[in-house]
TIVO-2410 file (N, C-alpha, C; in nm, 3 decimals):
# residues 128
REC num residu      c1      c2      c3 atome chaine
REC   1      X   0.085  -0.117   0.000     N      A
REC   1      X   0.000   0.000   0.000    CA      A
REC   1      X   0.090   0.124   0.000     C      A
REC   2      X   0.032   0.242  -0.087     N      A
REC   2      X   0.090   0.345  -0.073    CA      A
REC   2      X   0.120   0.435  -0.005     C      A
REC   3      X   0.180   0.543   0.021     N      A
REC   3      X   0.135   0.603   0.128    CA      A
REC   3      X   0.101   0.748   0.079     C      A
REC   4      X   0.003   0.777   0.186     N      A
REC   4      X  -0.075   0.877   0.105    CA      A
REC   4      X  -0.060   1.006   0.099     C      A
REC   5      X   0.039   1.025   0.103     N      A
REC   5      X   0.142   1.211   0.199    CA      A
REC   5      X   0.218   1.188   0.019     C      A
REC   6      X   0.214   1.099  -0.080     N      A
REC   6      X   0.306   1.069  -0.201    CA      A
REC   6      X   0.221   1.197  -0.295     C      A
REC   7      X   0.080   1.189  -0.239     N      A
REC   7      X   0.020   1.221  -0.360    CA      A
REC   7      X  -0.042   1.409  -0.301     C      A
REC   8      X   0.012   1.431  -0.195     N      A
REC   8      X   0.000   1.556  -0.199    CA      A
REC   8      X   0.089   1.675  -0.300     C      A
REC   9      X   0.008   1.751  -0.373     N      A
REC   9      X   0.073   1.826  -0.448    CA      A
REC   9      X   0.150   1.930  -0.365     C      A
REC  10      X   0.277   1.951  -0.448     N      A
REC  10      X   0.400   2.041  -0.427    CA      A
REC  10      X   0.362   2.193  -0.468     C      A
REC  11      X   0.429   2.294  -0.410     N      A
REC  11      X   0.459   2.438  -0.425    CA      A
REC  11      X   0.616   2.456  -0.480     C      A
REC  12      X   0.590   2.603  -0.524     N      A
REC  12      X   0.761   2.634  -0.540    CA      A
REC  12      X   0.876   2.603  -0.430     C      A
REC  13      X   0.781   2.649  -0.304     N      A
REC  13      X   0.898   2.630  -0.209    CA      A
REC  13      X   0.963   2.461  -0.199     C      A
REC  14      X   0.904   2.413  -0.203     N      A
REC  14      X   0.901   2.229  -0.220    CA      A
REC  14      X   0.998   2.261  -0.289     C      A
REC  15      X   0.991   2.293  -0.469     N      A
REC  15      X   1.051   2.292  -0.559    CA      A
REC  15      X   1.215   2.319  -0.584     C      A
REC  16      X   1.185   2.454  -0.510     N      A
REC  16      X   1.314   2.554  -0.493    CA      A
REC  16      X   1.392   2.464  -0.372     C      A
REC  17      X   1.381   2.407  -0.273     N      A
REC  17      X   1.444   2.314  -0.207    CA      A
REC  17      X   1.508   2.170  -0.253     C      A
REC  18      X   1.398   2.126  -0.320     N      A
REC  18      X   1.445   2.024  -0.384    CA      A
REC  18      X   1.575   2.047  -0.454     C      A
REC  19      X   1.580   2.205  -0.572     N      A
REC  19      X   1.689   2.226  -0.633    CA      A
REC  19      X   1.848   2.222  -0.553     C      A
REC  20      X   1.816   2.280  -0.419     N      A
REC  20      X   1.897   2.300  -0.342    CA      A
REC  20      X   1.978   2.191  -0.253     C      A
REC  21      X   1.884   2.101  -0.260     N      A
REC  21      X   1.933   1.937  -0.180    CA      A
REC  21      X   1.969   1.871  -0.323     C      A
REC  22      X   1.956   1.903  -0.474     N      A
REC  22      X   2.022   1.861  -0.554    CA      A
REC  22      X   2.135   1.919  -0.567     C      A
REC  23      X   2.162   2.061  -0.579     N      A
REC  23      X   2.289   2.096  -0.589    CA      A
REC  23      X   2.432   2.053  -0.515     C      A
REC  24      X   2.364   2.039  -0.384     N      A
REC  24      X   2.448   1.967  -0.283    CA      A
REC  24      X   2.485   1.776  -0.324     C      A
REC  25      X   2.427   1.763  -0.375     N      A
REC  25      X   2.475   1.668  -0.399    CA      A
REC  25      X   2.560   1.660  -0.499     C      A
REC  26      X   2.517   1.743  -0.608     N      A
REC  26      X   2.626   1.756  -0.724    CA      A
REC  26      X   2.752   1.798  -0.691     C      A
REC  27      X   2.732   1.898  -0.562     N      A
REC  27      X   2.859   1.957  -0.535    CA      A
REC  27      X   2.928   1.811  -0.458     C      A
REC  28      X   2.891   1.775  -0.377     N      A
REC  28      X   2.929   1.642  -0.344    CA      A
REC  28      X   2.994   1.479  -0.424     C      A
REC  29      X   2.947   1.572  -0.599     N      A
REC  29      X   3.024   1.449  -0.668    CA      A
REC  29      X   2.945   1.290  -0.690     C      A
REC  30      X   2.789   1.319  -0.636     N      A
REC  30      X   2.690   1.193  -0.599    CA      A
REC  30      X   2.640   1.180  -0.766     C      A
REC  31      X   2.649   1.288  -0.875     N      A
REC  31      X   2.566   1.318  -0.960    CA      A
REC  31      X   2.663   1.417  -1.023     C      A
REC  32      X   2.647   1.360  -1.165     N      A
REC  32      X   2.733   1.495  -1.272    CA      A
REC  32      X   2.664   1.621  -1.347     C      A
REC  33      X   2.707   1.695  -1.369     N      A
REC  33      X   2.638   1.782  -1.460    CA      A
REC  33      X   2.466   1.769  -1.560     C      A
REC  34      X   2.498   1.633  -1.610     N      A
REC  34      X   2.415   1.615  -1.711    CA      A
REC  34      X   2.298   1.514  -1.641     C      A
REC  35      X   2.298   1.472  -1.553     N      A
REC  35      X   2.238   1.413  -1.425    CA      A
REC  35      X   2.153   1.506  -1.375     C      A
REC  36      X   2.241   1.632  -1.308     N      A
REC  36      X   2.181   1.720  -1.249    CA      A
REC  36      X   2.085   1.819  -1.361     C      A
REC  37      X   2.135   1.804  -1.434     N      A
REC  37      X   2.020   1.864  -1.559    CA      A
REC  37      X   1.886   1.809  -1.595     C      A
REC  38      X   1.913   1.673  -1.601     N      A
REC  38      X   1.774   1.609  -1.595    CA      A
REC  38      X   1.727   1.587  -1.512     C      A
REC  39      X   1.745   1.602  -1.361     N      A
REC  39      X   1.692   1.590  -1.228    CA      A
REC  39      X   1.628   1.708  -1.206     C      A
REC  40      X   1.671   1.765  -1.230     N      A
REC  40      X   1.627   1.955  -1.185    CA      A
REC  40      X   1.498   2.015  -1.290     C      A
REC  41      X   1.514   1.916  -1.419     N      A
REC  41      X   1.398   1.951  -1.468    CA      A
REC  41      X   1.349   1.910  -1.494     C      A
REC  42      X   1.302   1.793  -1.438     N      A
REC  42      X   1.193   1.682  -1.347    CA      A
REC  42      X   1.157   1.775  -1.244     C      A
REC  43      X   1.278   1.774  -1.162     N      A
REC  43      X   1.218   1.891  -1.041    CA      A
REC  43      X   1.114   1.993  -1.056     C      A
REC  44      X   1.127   2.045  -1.176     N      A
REC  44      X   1.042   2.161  -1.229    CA      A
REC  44      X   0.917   2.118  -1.232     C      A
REC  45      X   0.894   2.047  -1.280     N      A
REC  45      X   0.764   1.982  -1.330    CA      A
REC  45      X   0.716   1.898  -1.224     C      A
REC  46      X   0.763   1.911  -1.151     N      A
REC  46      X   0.670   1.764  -1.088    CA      A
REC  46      X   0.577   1.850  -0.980     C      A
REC  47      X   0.483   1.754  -0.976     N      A
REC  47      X   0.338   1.800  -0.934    CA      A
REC  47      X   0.262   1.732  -0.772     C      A
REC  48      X   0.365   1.623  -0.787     N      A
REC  48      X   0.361   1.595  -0.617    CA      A
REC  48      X   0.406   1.519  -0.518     C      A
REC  49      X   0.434   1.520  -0.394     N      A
REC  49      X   0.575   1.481  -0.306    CA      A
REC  49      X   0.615   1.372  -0.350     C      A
REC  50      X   0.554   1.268  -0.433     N      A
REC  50      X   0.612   1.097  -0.506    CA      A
REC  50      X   0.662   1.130  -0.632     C      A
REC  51      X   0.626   1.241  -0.692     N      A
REC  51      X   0.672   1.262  -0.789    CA      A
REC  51      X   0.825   1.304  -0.787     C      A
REC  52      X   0.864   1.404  -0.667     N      A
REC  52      X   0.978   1.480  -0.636    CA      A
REC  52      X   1.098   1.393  -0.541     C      A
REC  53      X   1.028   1.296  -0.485     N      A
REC  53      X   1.104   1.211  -0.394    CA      A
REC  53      X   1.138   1.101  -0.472     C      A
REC  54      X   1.099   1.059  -0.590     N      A
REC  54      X   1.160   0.917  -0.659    CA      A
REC  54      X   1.223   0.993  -0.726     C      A
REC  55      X   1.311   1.123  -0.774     N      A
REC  55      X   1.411   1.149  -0.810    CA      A
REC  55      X   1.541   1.153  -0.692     C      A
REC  56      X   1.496   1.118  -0.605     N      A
REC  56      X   1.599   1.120  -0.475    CA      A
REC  56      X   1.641   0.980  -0.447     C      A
REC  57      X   1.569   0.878  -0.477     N      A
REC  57      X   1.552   0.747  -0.428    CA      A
REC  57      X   1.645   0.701  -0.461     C      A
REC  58      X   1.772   0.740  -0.516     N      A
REC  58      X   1.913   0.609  -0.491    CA      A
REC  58      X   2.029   0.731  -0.476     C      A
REC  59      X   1.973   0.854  -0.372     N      A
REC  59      X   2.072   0.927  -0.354    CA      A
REC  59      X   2.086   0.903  -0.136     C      A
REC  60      X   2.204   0.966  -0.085     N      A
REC  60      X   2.149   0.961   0.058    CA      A
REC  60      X   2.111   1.081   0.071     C      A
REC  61      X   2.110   1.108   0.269     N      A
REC  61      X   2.057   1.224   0.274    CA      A
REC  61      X   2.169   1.340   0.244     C      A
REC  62      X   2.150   1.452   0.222     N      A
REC  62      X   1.997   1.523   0.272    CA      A
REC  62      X   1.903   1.512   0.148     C      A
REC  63      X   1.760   1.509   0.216     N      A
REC  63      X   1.647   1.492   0.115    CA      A
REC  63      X   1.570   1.610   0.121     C      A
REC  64      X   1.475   1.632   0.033     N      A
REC  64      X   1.384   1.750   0.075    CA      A
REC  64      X   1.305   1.708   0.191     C      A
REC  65      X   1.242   1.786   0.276     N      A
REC  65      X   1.160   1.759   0.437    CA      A
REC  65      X   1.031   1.873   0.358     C      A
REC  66      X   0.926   1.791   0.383     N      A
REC  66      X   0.789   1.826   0.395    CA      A
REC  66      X   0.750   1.875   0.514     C      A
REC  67      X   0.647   1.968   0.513     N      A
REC  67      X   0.594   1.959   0.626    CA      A
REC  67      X   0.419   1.919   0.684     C      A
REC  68      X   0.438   1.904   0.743     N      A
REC  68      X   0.301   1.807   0.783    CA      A
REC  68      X   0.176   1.855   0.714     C      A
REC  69      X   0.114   1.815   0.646     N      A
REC  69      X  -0.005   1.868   0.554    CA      A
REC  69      X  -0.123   1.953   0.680     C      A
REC  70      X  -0.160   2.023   0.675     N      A
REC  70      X  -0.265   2.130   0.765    CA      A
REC  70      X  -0.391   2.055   0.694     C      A
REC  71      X  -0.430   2.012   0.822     N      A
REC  71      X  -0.611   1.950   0.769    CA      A
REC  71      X  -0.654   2.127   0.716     C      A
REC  72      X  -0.757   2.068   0.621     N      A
REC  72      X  -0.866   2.176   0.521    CA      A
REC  72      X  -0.986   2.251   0.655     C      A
REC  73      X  -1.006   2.162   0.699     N      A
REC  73      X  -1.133   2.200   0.831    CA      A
REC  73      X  -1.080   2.178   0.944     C      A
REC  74      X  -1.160   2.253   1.040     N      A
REC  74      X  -1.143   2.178   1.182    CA      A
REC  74      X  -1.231   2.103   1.212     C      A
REC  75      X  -1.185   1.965   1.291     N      A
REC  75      X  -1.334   1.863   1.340    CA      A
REC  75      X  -1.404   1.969   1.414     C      A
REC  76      X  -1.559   1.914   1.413     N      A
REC  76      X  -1.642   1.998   1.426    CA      A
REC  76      X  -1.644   1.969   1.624     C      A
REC  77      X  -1.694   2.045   1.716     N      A
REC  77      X  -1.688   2.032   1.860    CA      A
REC  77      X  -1.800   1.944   1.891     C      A
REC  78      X  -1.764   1.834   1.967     N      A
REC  78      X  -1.842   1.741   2.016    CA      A
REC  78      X  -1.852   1.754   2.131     C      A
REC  79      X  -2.006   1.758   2.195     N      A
REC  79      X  -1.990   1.753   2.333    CA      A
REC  79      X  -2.033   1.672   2.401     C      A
REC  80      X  -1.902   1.653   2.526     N      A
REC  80      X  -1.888   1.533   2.583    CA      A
REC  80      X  -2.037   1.442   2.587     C      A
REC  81      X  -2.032   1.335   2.596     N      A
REC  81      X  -2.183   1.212   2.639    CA      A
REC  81      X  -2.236   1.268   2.775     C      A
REC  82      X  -2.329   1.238   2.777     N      A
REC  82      X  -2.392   1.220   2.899    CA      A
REC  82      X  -2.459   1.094   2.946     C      A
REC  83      X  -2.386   0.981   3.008     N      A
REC  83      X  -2.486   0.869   2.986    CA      A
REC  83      X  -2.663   0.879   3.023     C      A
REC  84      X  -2.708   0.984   3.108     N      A
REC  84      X  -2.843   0.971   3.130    CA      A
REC  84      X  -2.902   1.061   3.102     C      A
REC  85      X  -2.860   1.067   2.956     N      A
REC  85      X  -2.961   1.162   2.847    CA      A
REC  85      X  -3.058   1.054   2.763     C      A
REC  86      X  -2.989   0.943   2.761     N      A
REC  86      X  -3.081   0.809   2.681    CA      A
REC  86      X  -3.190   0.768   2.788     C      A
REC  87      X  -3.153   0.811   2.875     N      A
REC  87      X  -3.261   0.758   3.014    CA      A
REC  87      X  -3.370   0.851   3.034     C      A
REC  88      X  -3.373   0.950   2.974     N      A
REC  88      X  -3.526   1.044   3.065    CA      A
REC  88      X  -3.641   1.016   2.956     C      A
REC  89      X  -3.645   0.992   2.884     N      A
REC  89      X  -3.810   0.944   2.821    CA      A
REC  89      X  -3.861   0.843   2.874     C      A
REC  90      X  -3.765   0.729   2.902     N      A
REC  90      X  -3.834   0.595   2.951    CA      A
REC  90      X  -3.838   0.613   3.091     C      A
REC  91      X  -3.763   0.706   3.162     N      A
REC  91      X  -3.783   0.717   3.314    CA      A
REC  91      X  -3.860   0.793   3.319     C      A
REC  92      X  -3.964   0.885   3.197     N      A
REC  92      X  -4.071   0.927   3.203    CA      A
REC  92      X  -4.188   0.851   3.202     C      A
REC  93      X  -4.170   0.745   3.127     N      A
REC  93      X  -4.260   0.674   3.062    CA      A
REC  93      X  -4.270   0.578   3.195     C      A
REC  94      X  -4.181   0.549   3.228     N      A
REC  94      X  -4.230   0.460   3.381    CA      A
REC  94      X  -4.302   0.532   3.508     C      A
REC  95      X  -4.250   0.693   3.511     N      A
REC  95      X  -4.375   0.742   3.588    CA      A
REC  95      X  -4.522   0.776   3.575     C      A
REC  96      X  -4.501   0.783   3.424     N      A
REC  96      X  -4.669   0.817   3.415    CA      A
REC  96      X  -4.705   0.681   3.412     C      A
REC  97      X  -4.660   0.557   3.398     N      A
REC  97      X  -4.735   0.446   3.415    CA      A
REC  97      X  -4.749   0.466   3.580     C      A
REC  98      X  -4.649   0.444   3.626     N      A
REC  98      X  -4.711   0.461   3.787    CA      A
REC  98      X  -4.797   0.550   3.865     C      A
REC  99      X  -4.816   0.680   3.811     N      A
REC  99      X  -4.879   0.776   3.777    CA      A
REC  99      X  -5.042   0.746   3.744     C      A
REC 100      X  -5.057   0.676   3.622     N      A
REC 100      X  -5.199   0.619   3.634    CA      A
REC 100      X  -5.259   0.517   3.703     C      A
REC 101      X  -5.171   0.424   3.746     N      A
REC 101      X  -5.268   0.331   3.802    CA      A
REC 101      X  -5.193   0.302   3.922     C      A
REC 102      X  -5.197   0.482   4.061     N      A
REC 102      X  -5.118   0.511   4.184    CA      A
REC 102      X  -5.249   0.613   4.140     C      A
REC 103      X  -5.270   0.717   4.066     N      A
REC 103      X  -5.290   0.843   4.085    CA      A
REC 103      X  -5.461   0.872   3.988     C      A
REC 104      X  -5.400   0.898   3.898     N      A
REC 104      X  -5.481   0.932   3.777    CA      A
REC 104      X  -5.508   0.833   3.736     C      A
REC 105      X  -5.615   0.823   3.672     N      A
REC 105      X  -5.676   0.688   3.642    CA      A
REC 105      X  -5.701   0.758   3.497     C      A
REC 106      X  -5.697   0.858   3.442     N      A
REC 106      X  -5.719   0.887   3.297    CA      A
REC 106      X  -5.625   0.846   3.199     C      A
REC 107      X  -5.656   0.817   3.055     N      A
REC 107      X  -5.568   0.757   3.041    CA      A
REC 107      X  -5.464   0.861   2.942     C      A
REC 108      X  -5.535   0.980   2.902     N      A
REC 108      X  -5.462   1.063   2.821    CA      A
REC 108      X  -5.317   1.152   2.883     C      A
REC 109      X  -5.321   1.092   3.020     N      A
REC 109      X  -5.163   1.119   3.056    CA      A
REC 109      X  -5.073   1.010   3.001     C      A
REC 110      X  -5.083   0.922   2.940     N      A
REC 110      X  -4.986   0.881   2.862    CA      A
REC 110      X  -4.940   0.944   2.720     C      A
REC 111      X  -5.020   1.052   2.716     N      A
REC 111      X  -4.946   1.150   2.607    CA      A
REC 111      X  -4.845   1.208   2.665     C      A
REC 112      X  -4.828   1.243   2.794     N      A
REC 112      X  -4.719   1.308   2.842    CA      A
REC 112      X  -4.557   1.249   2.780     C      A
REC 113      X  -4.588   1.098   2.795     N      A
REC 113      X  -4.456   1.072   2.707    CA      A
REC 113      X  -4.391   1.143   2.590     C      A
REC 114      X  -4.485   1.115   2.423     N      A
REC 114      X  -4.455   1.167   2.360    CA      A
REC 114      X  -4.406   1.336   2.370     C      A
REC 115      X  -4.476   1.373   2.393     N      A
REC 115      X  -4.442   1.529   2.464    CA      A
REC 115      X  -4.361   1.554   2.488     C      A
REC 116      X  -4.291   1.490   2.614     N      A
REC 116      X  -4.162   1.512   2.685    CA      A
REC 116      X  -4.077   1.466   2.564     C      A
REC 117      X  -4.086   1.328   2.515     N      A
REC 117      X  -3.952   1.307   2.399    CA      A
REC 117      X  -3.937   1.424   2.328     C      A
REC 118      X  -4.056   1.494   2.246     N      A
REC 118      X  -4.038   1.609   2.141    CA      A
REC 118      X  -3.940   1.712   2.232     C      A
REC 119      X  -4.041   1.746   2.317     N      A
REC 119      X  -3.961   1.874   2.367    CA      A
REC 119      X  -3.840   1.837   2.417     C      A
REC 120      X  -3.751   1.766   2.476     N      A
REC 120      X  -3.591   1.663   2.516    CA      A
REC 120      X  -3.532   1.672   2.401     C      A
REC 121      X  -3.625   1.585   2.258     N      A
REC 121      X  -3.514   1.634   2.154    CA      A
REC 121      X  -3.527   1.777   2.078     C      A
REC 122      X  -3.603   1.851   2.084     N      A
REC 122      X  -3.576   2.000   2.094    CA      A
REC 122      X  -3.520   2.015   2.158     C      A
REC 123      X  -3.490   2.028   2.305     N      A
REC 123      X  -3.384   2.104   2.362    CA      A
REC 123      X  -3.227   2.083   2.383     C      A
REC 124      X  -3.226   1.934   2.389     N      A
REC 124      X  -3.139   1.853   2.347    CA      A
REC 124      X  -3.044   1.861   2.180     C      A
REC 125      X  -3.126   1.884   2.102     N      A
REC 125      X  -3.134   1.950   1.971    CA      A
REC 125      X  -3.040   2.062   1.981     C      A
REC 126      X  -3.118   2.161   2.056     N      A
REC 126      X  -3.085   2.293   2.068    CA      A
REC 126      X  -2.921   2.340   2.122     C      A
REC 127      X  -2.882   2.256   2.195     N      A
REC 127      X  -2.775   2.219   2.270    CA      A
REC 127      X  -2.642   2.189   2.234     C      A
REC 128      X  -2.648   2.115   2.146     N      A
REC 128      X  -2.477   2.110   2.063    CA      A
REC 128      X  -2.468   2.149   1.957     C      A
***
């Protein structure tokens, strides 16, 4: 598998470095004149960090250094769980059962459930 930092595209500055970790090598005698001519204008052209680094690949260091790609977005803010936010409809729903047949004997307080869920996930909703 590849790795995926190969296929981020390059800038001049990339570019203009690259030239510079080539020159050093030429000056170093790693690479001749006519070497460094066709390396450098590859260098020119190339369009992204795999493209610019397999012209390096049977030289040592120094290499060009990237720097860490900057995510596009920020993750969005999550807020923390609450485990007994999943719990208040049904710990509603168990009082109005106890509620009617302790208290009220009607039976249209079991609408209170639905109710409470809407308005919980409205406000709940409202909340993060």
């Amino acid at each position: 598998m590849s790795d995926p930092s190969r296929d981020i595209r390059i800038g001049d500055t990339e570019r203009q470095q690259a030239l510079q970790v080539l020159g050093e090598h030429m000056s170093a005698g790693r690479i001749d004149i006519n070497e460094y001519g066709d390396r450098s204008a590859k260098i020119t052209t190339a369009k992204t960090r795999g493209e610019l680094m397999a012209l390096f690949y049977d030289l040592p260091d120094p290499r060009p250094q990237f720097v860490a790609p900057v995510p596009m977005f920020n993750e969005p803010y999550k807020a923390p769980a609450r485990r007994w936010e999943g719990a208040v409809v049904p710990v509603v729903g168990v009082a109005v059962a106890i509620l009617f047949f302790a208290f009220v004997k009607n039976p249209l307080i079991f609408l209170l459930i639905p109710a409470v869920a809407i308005l919980w996930g409205q406000w709940n909703g409202r909340r993060r």
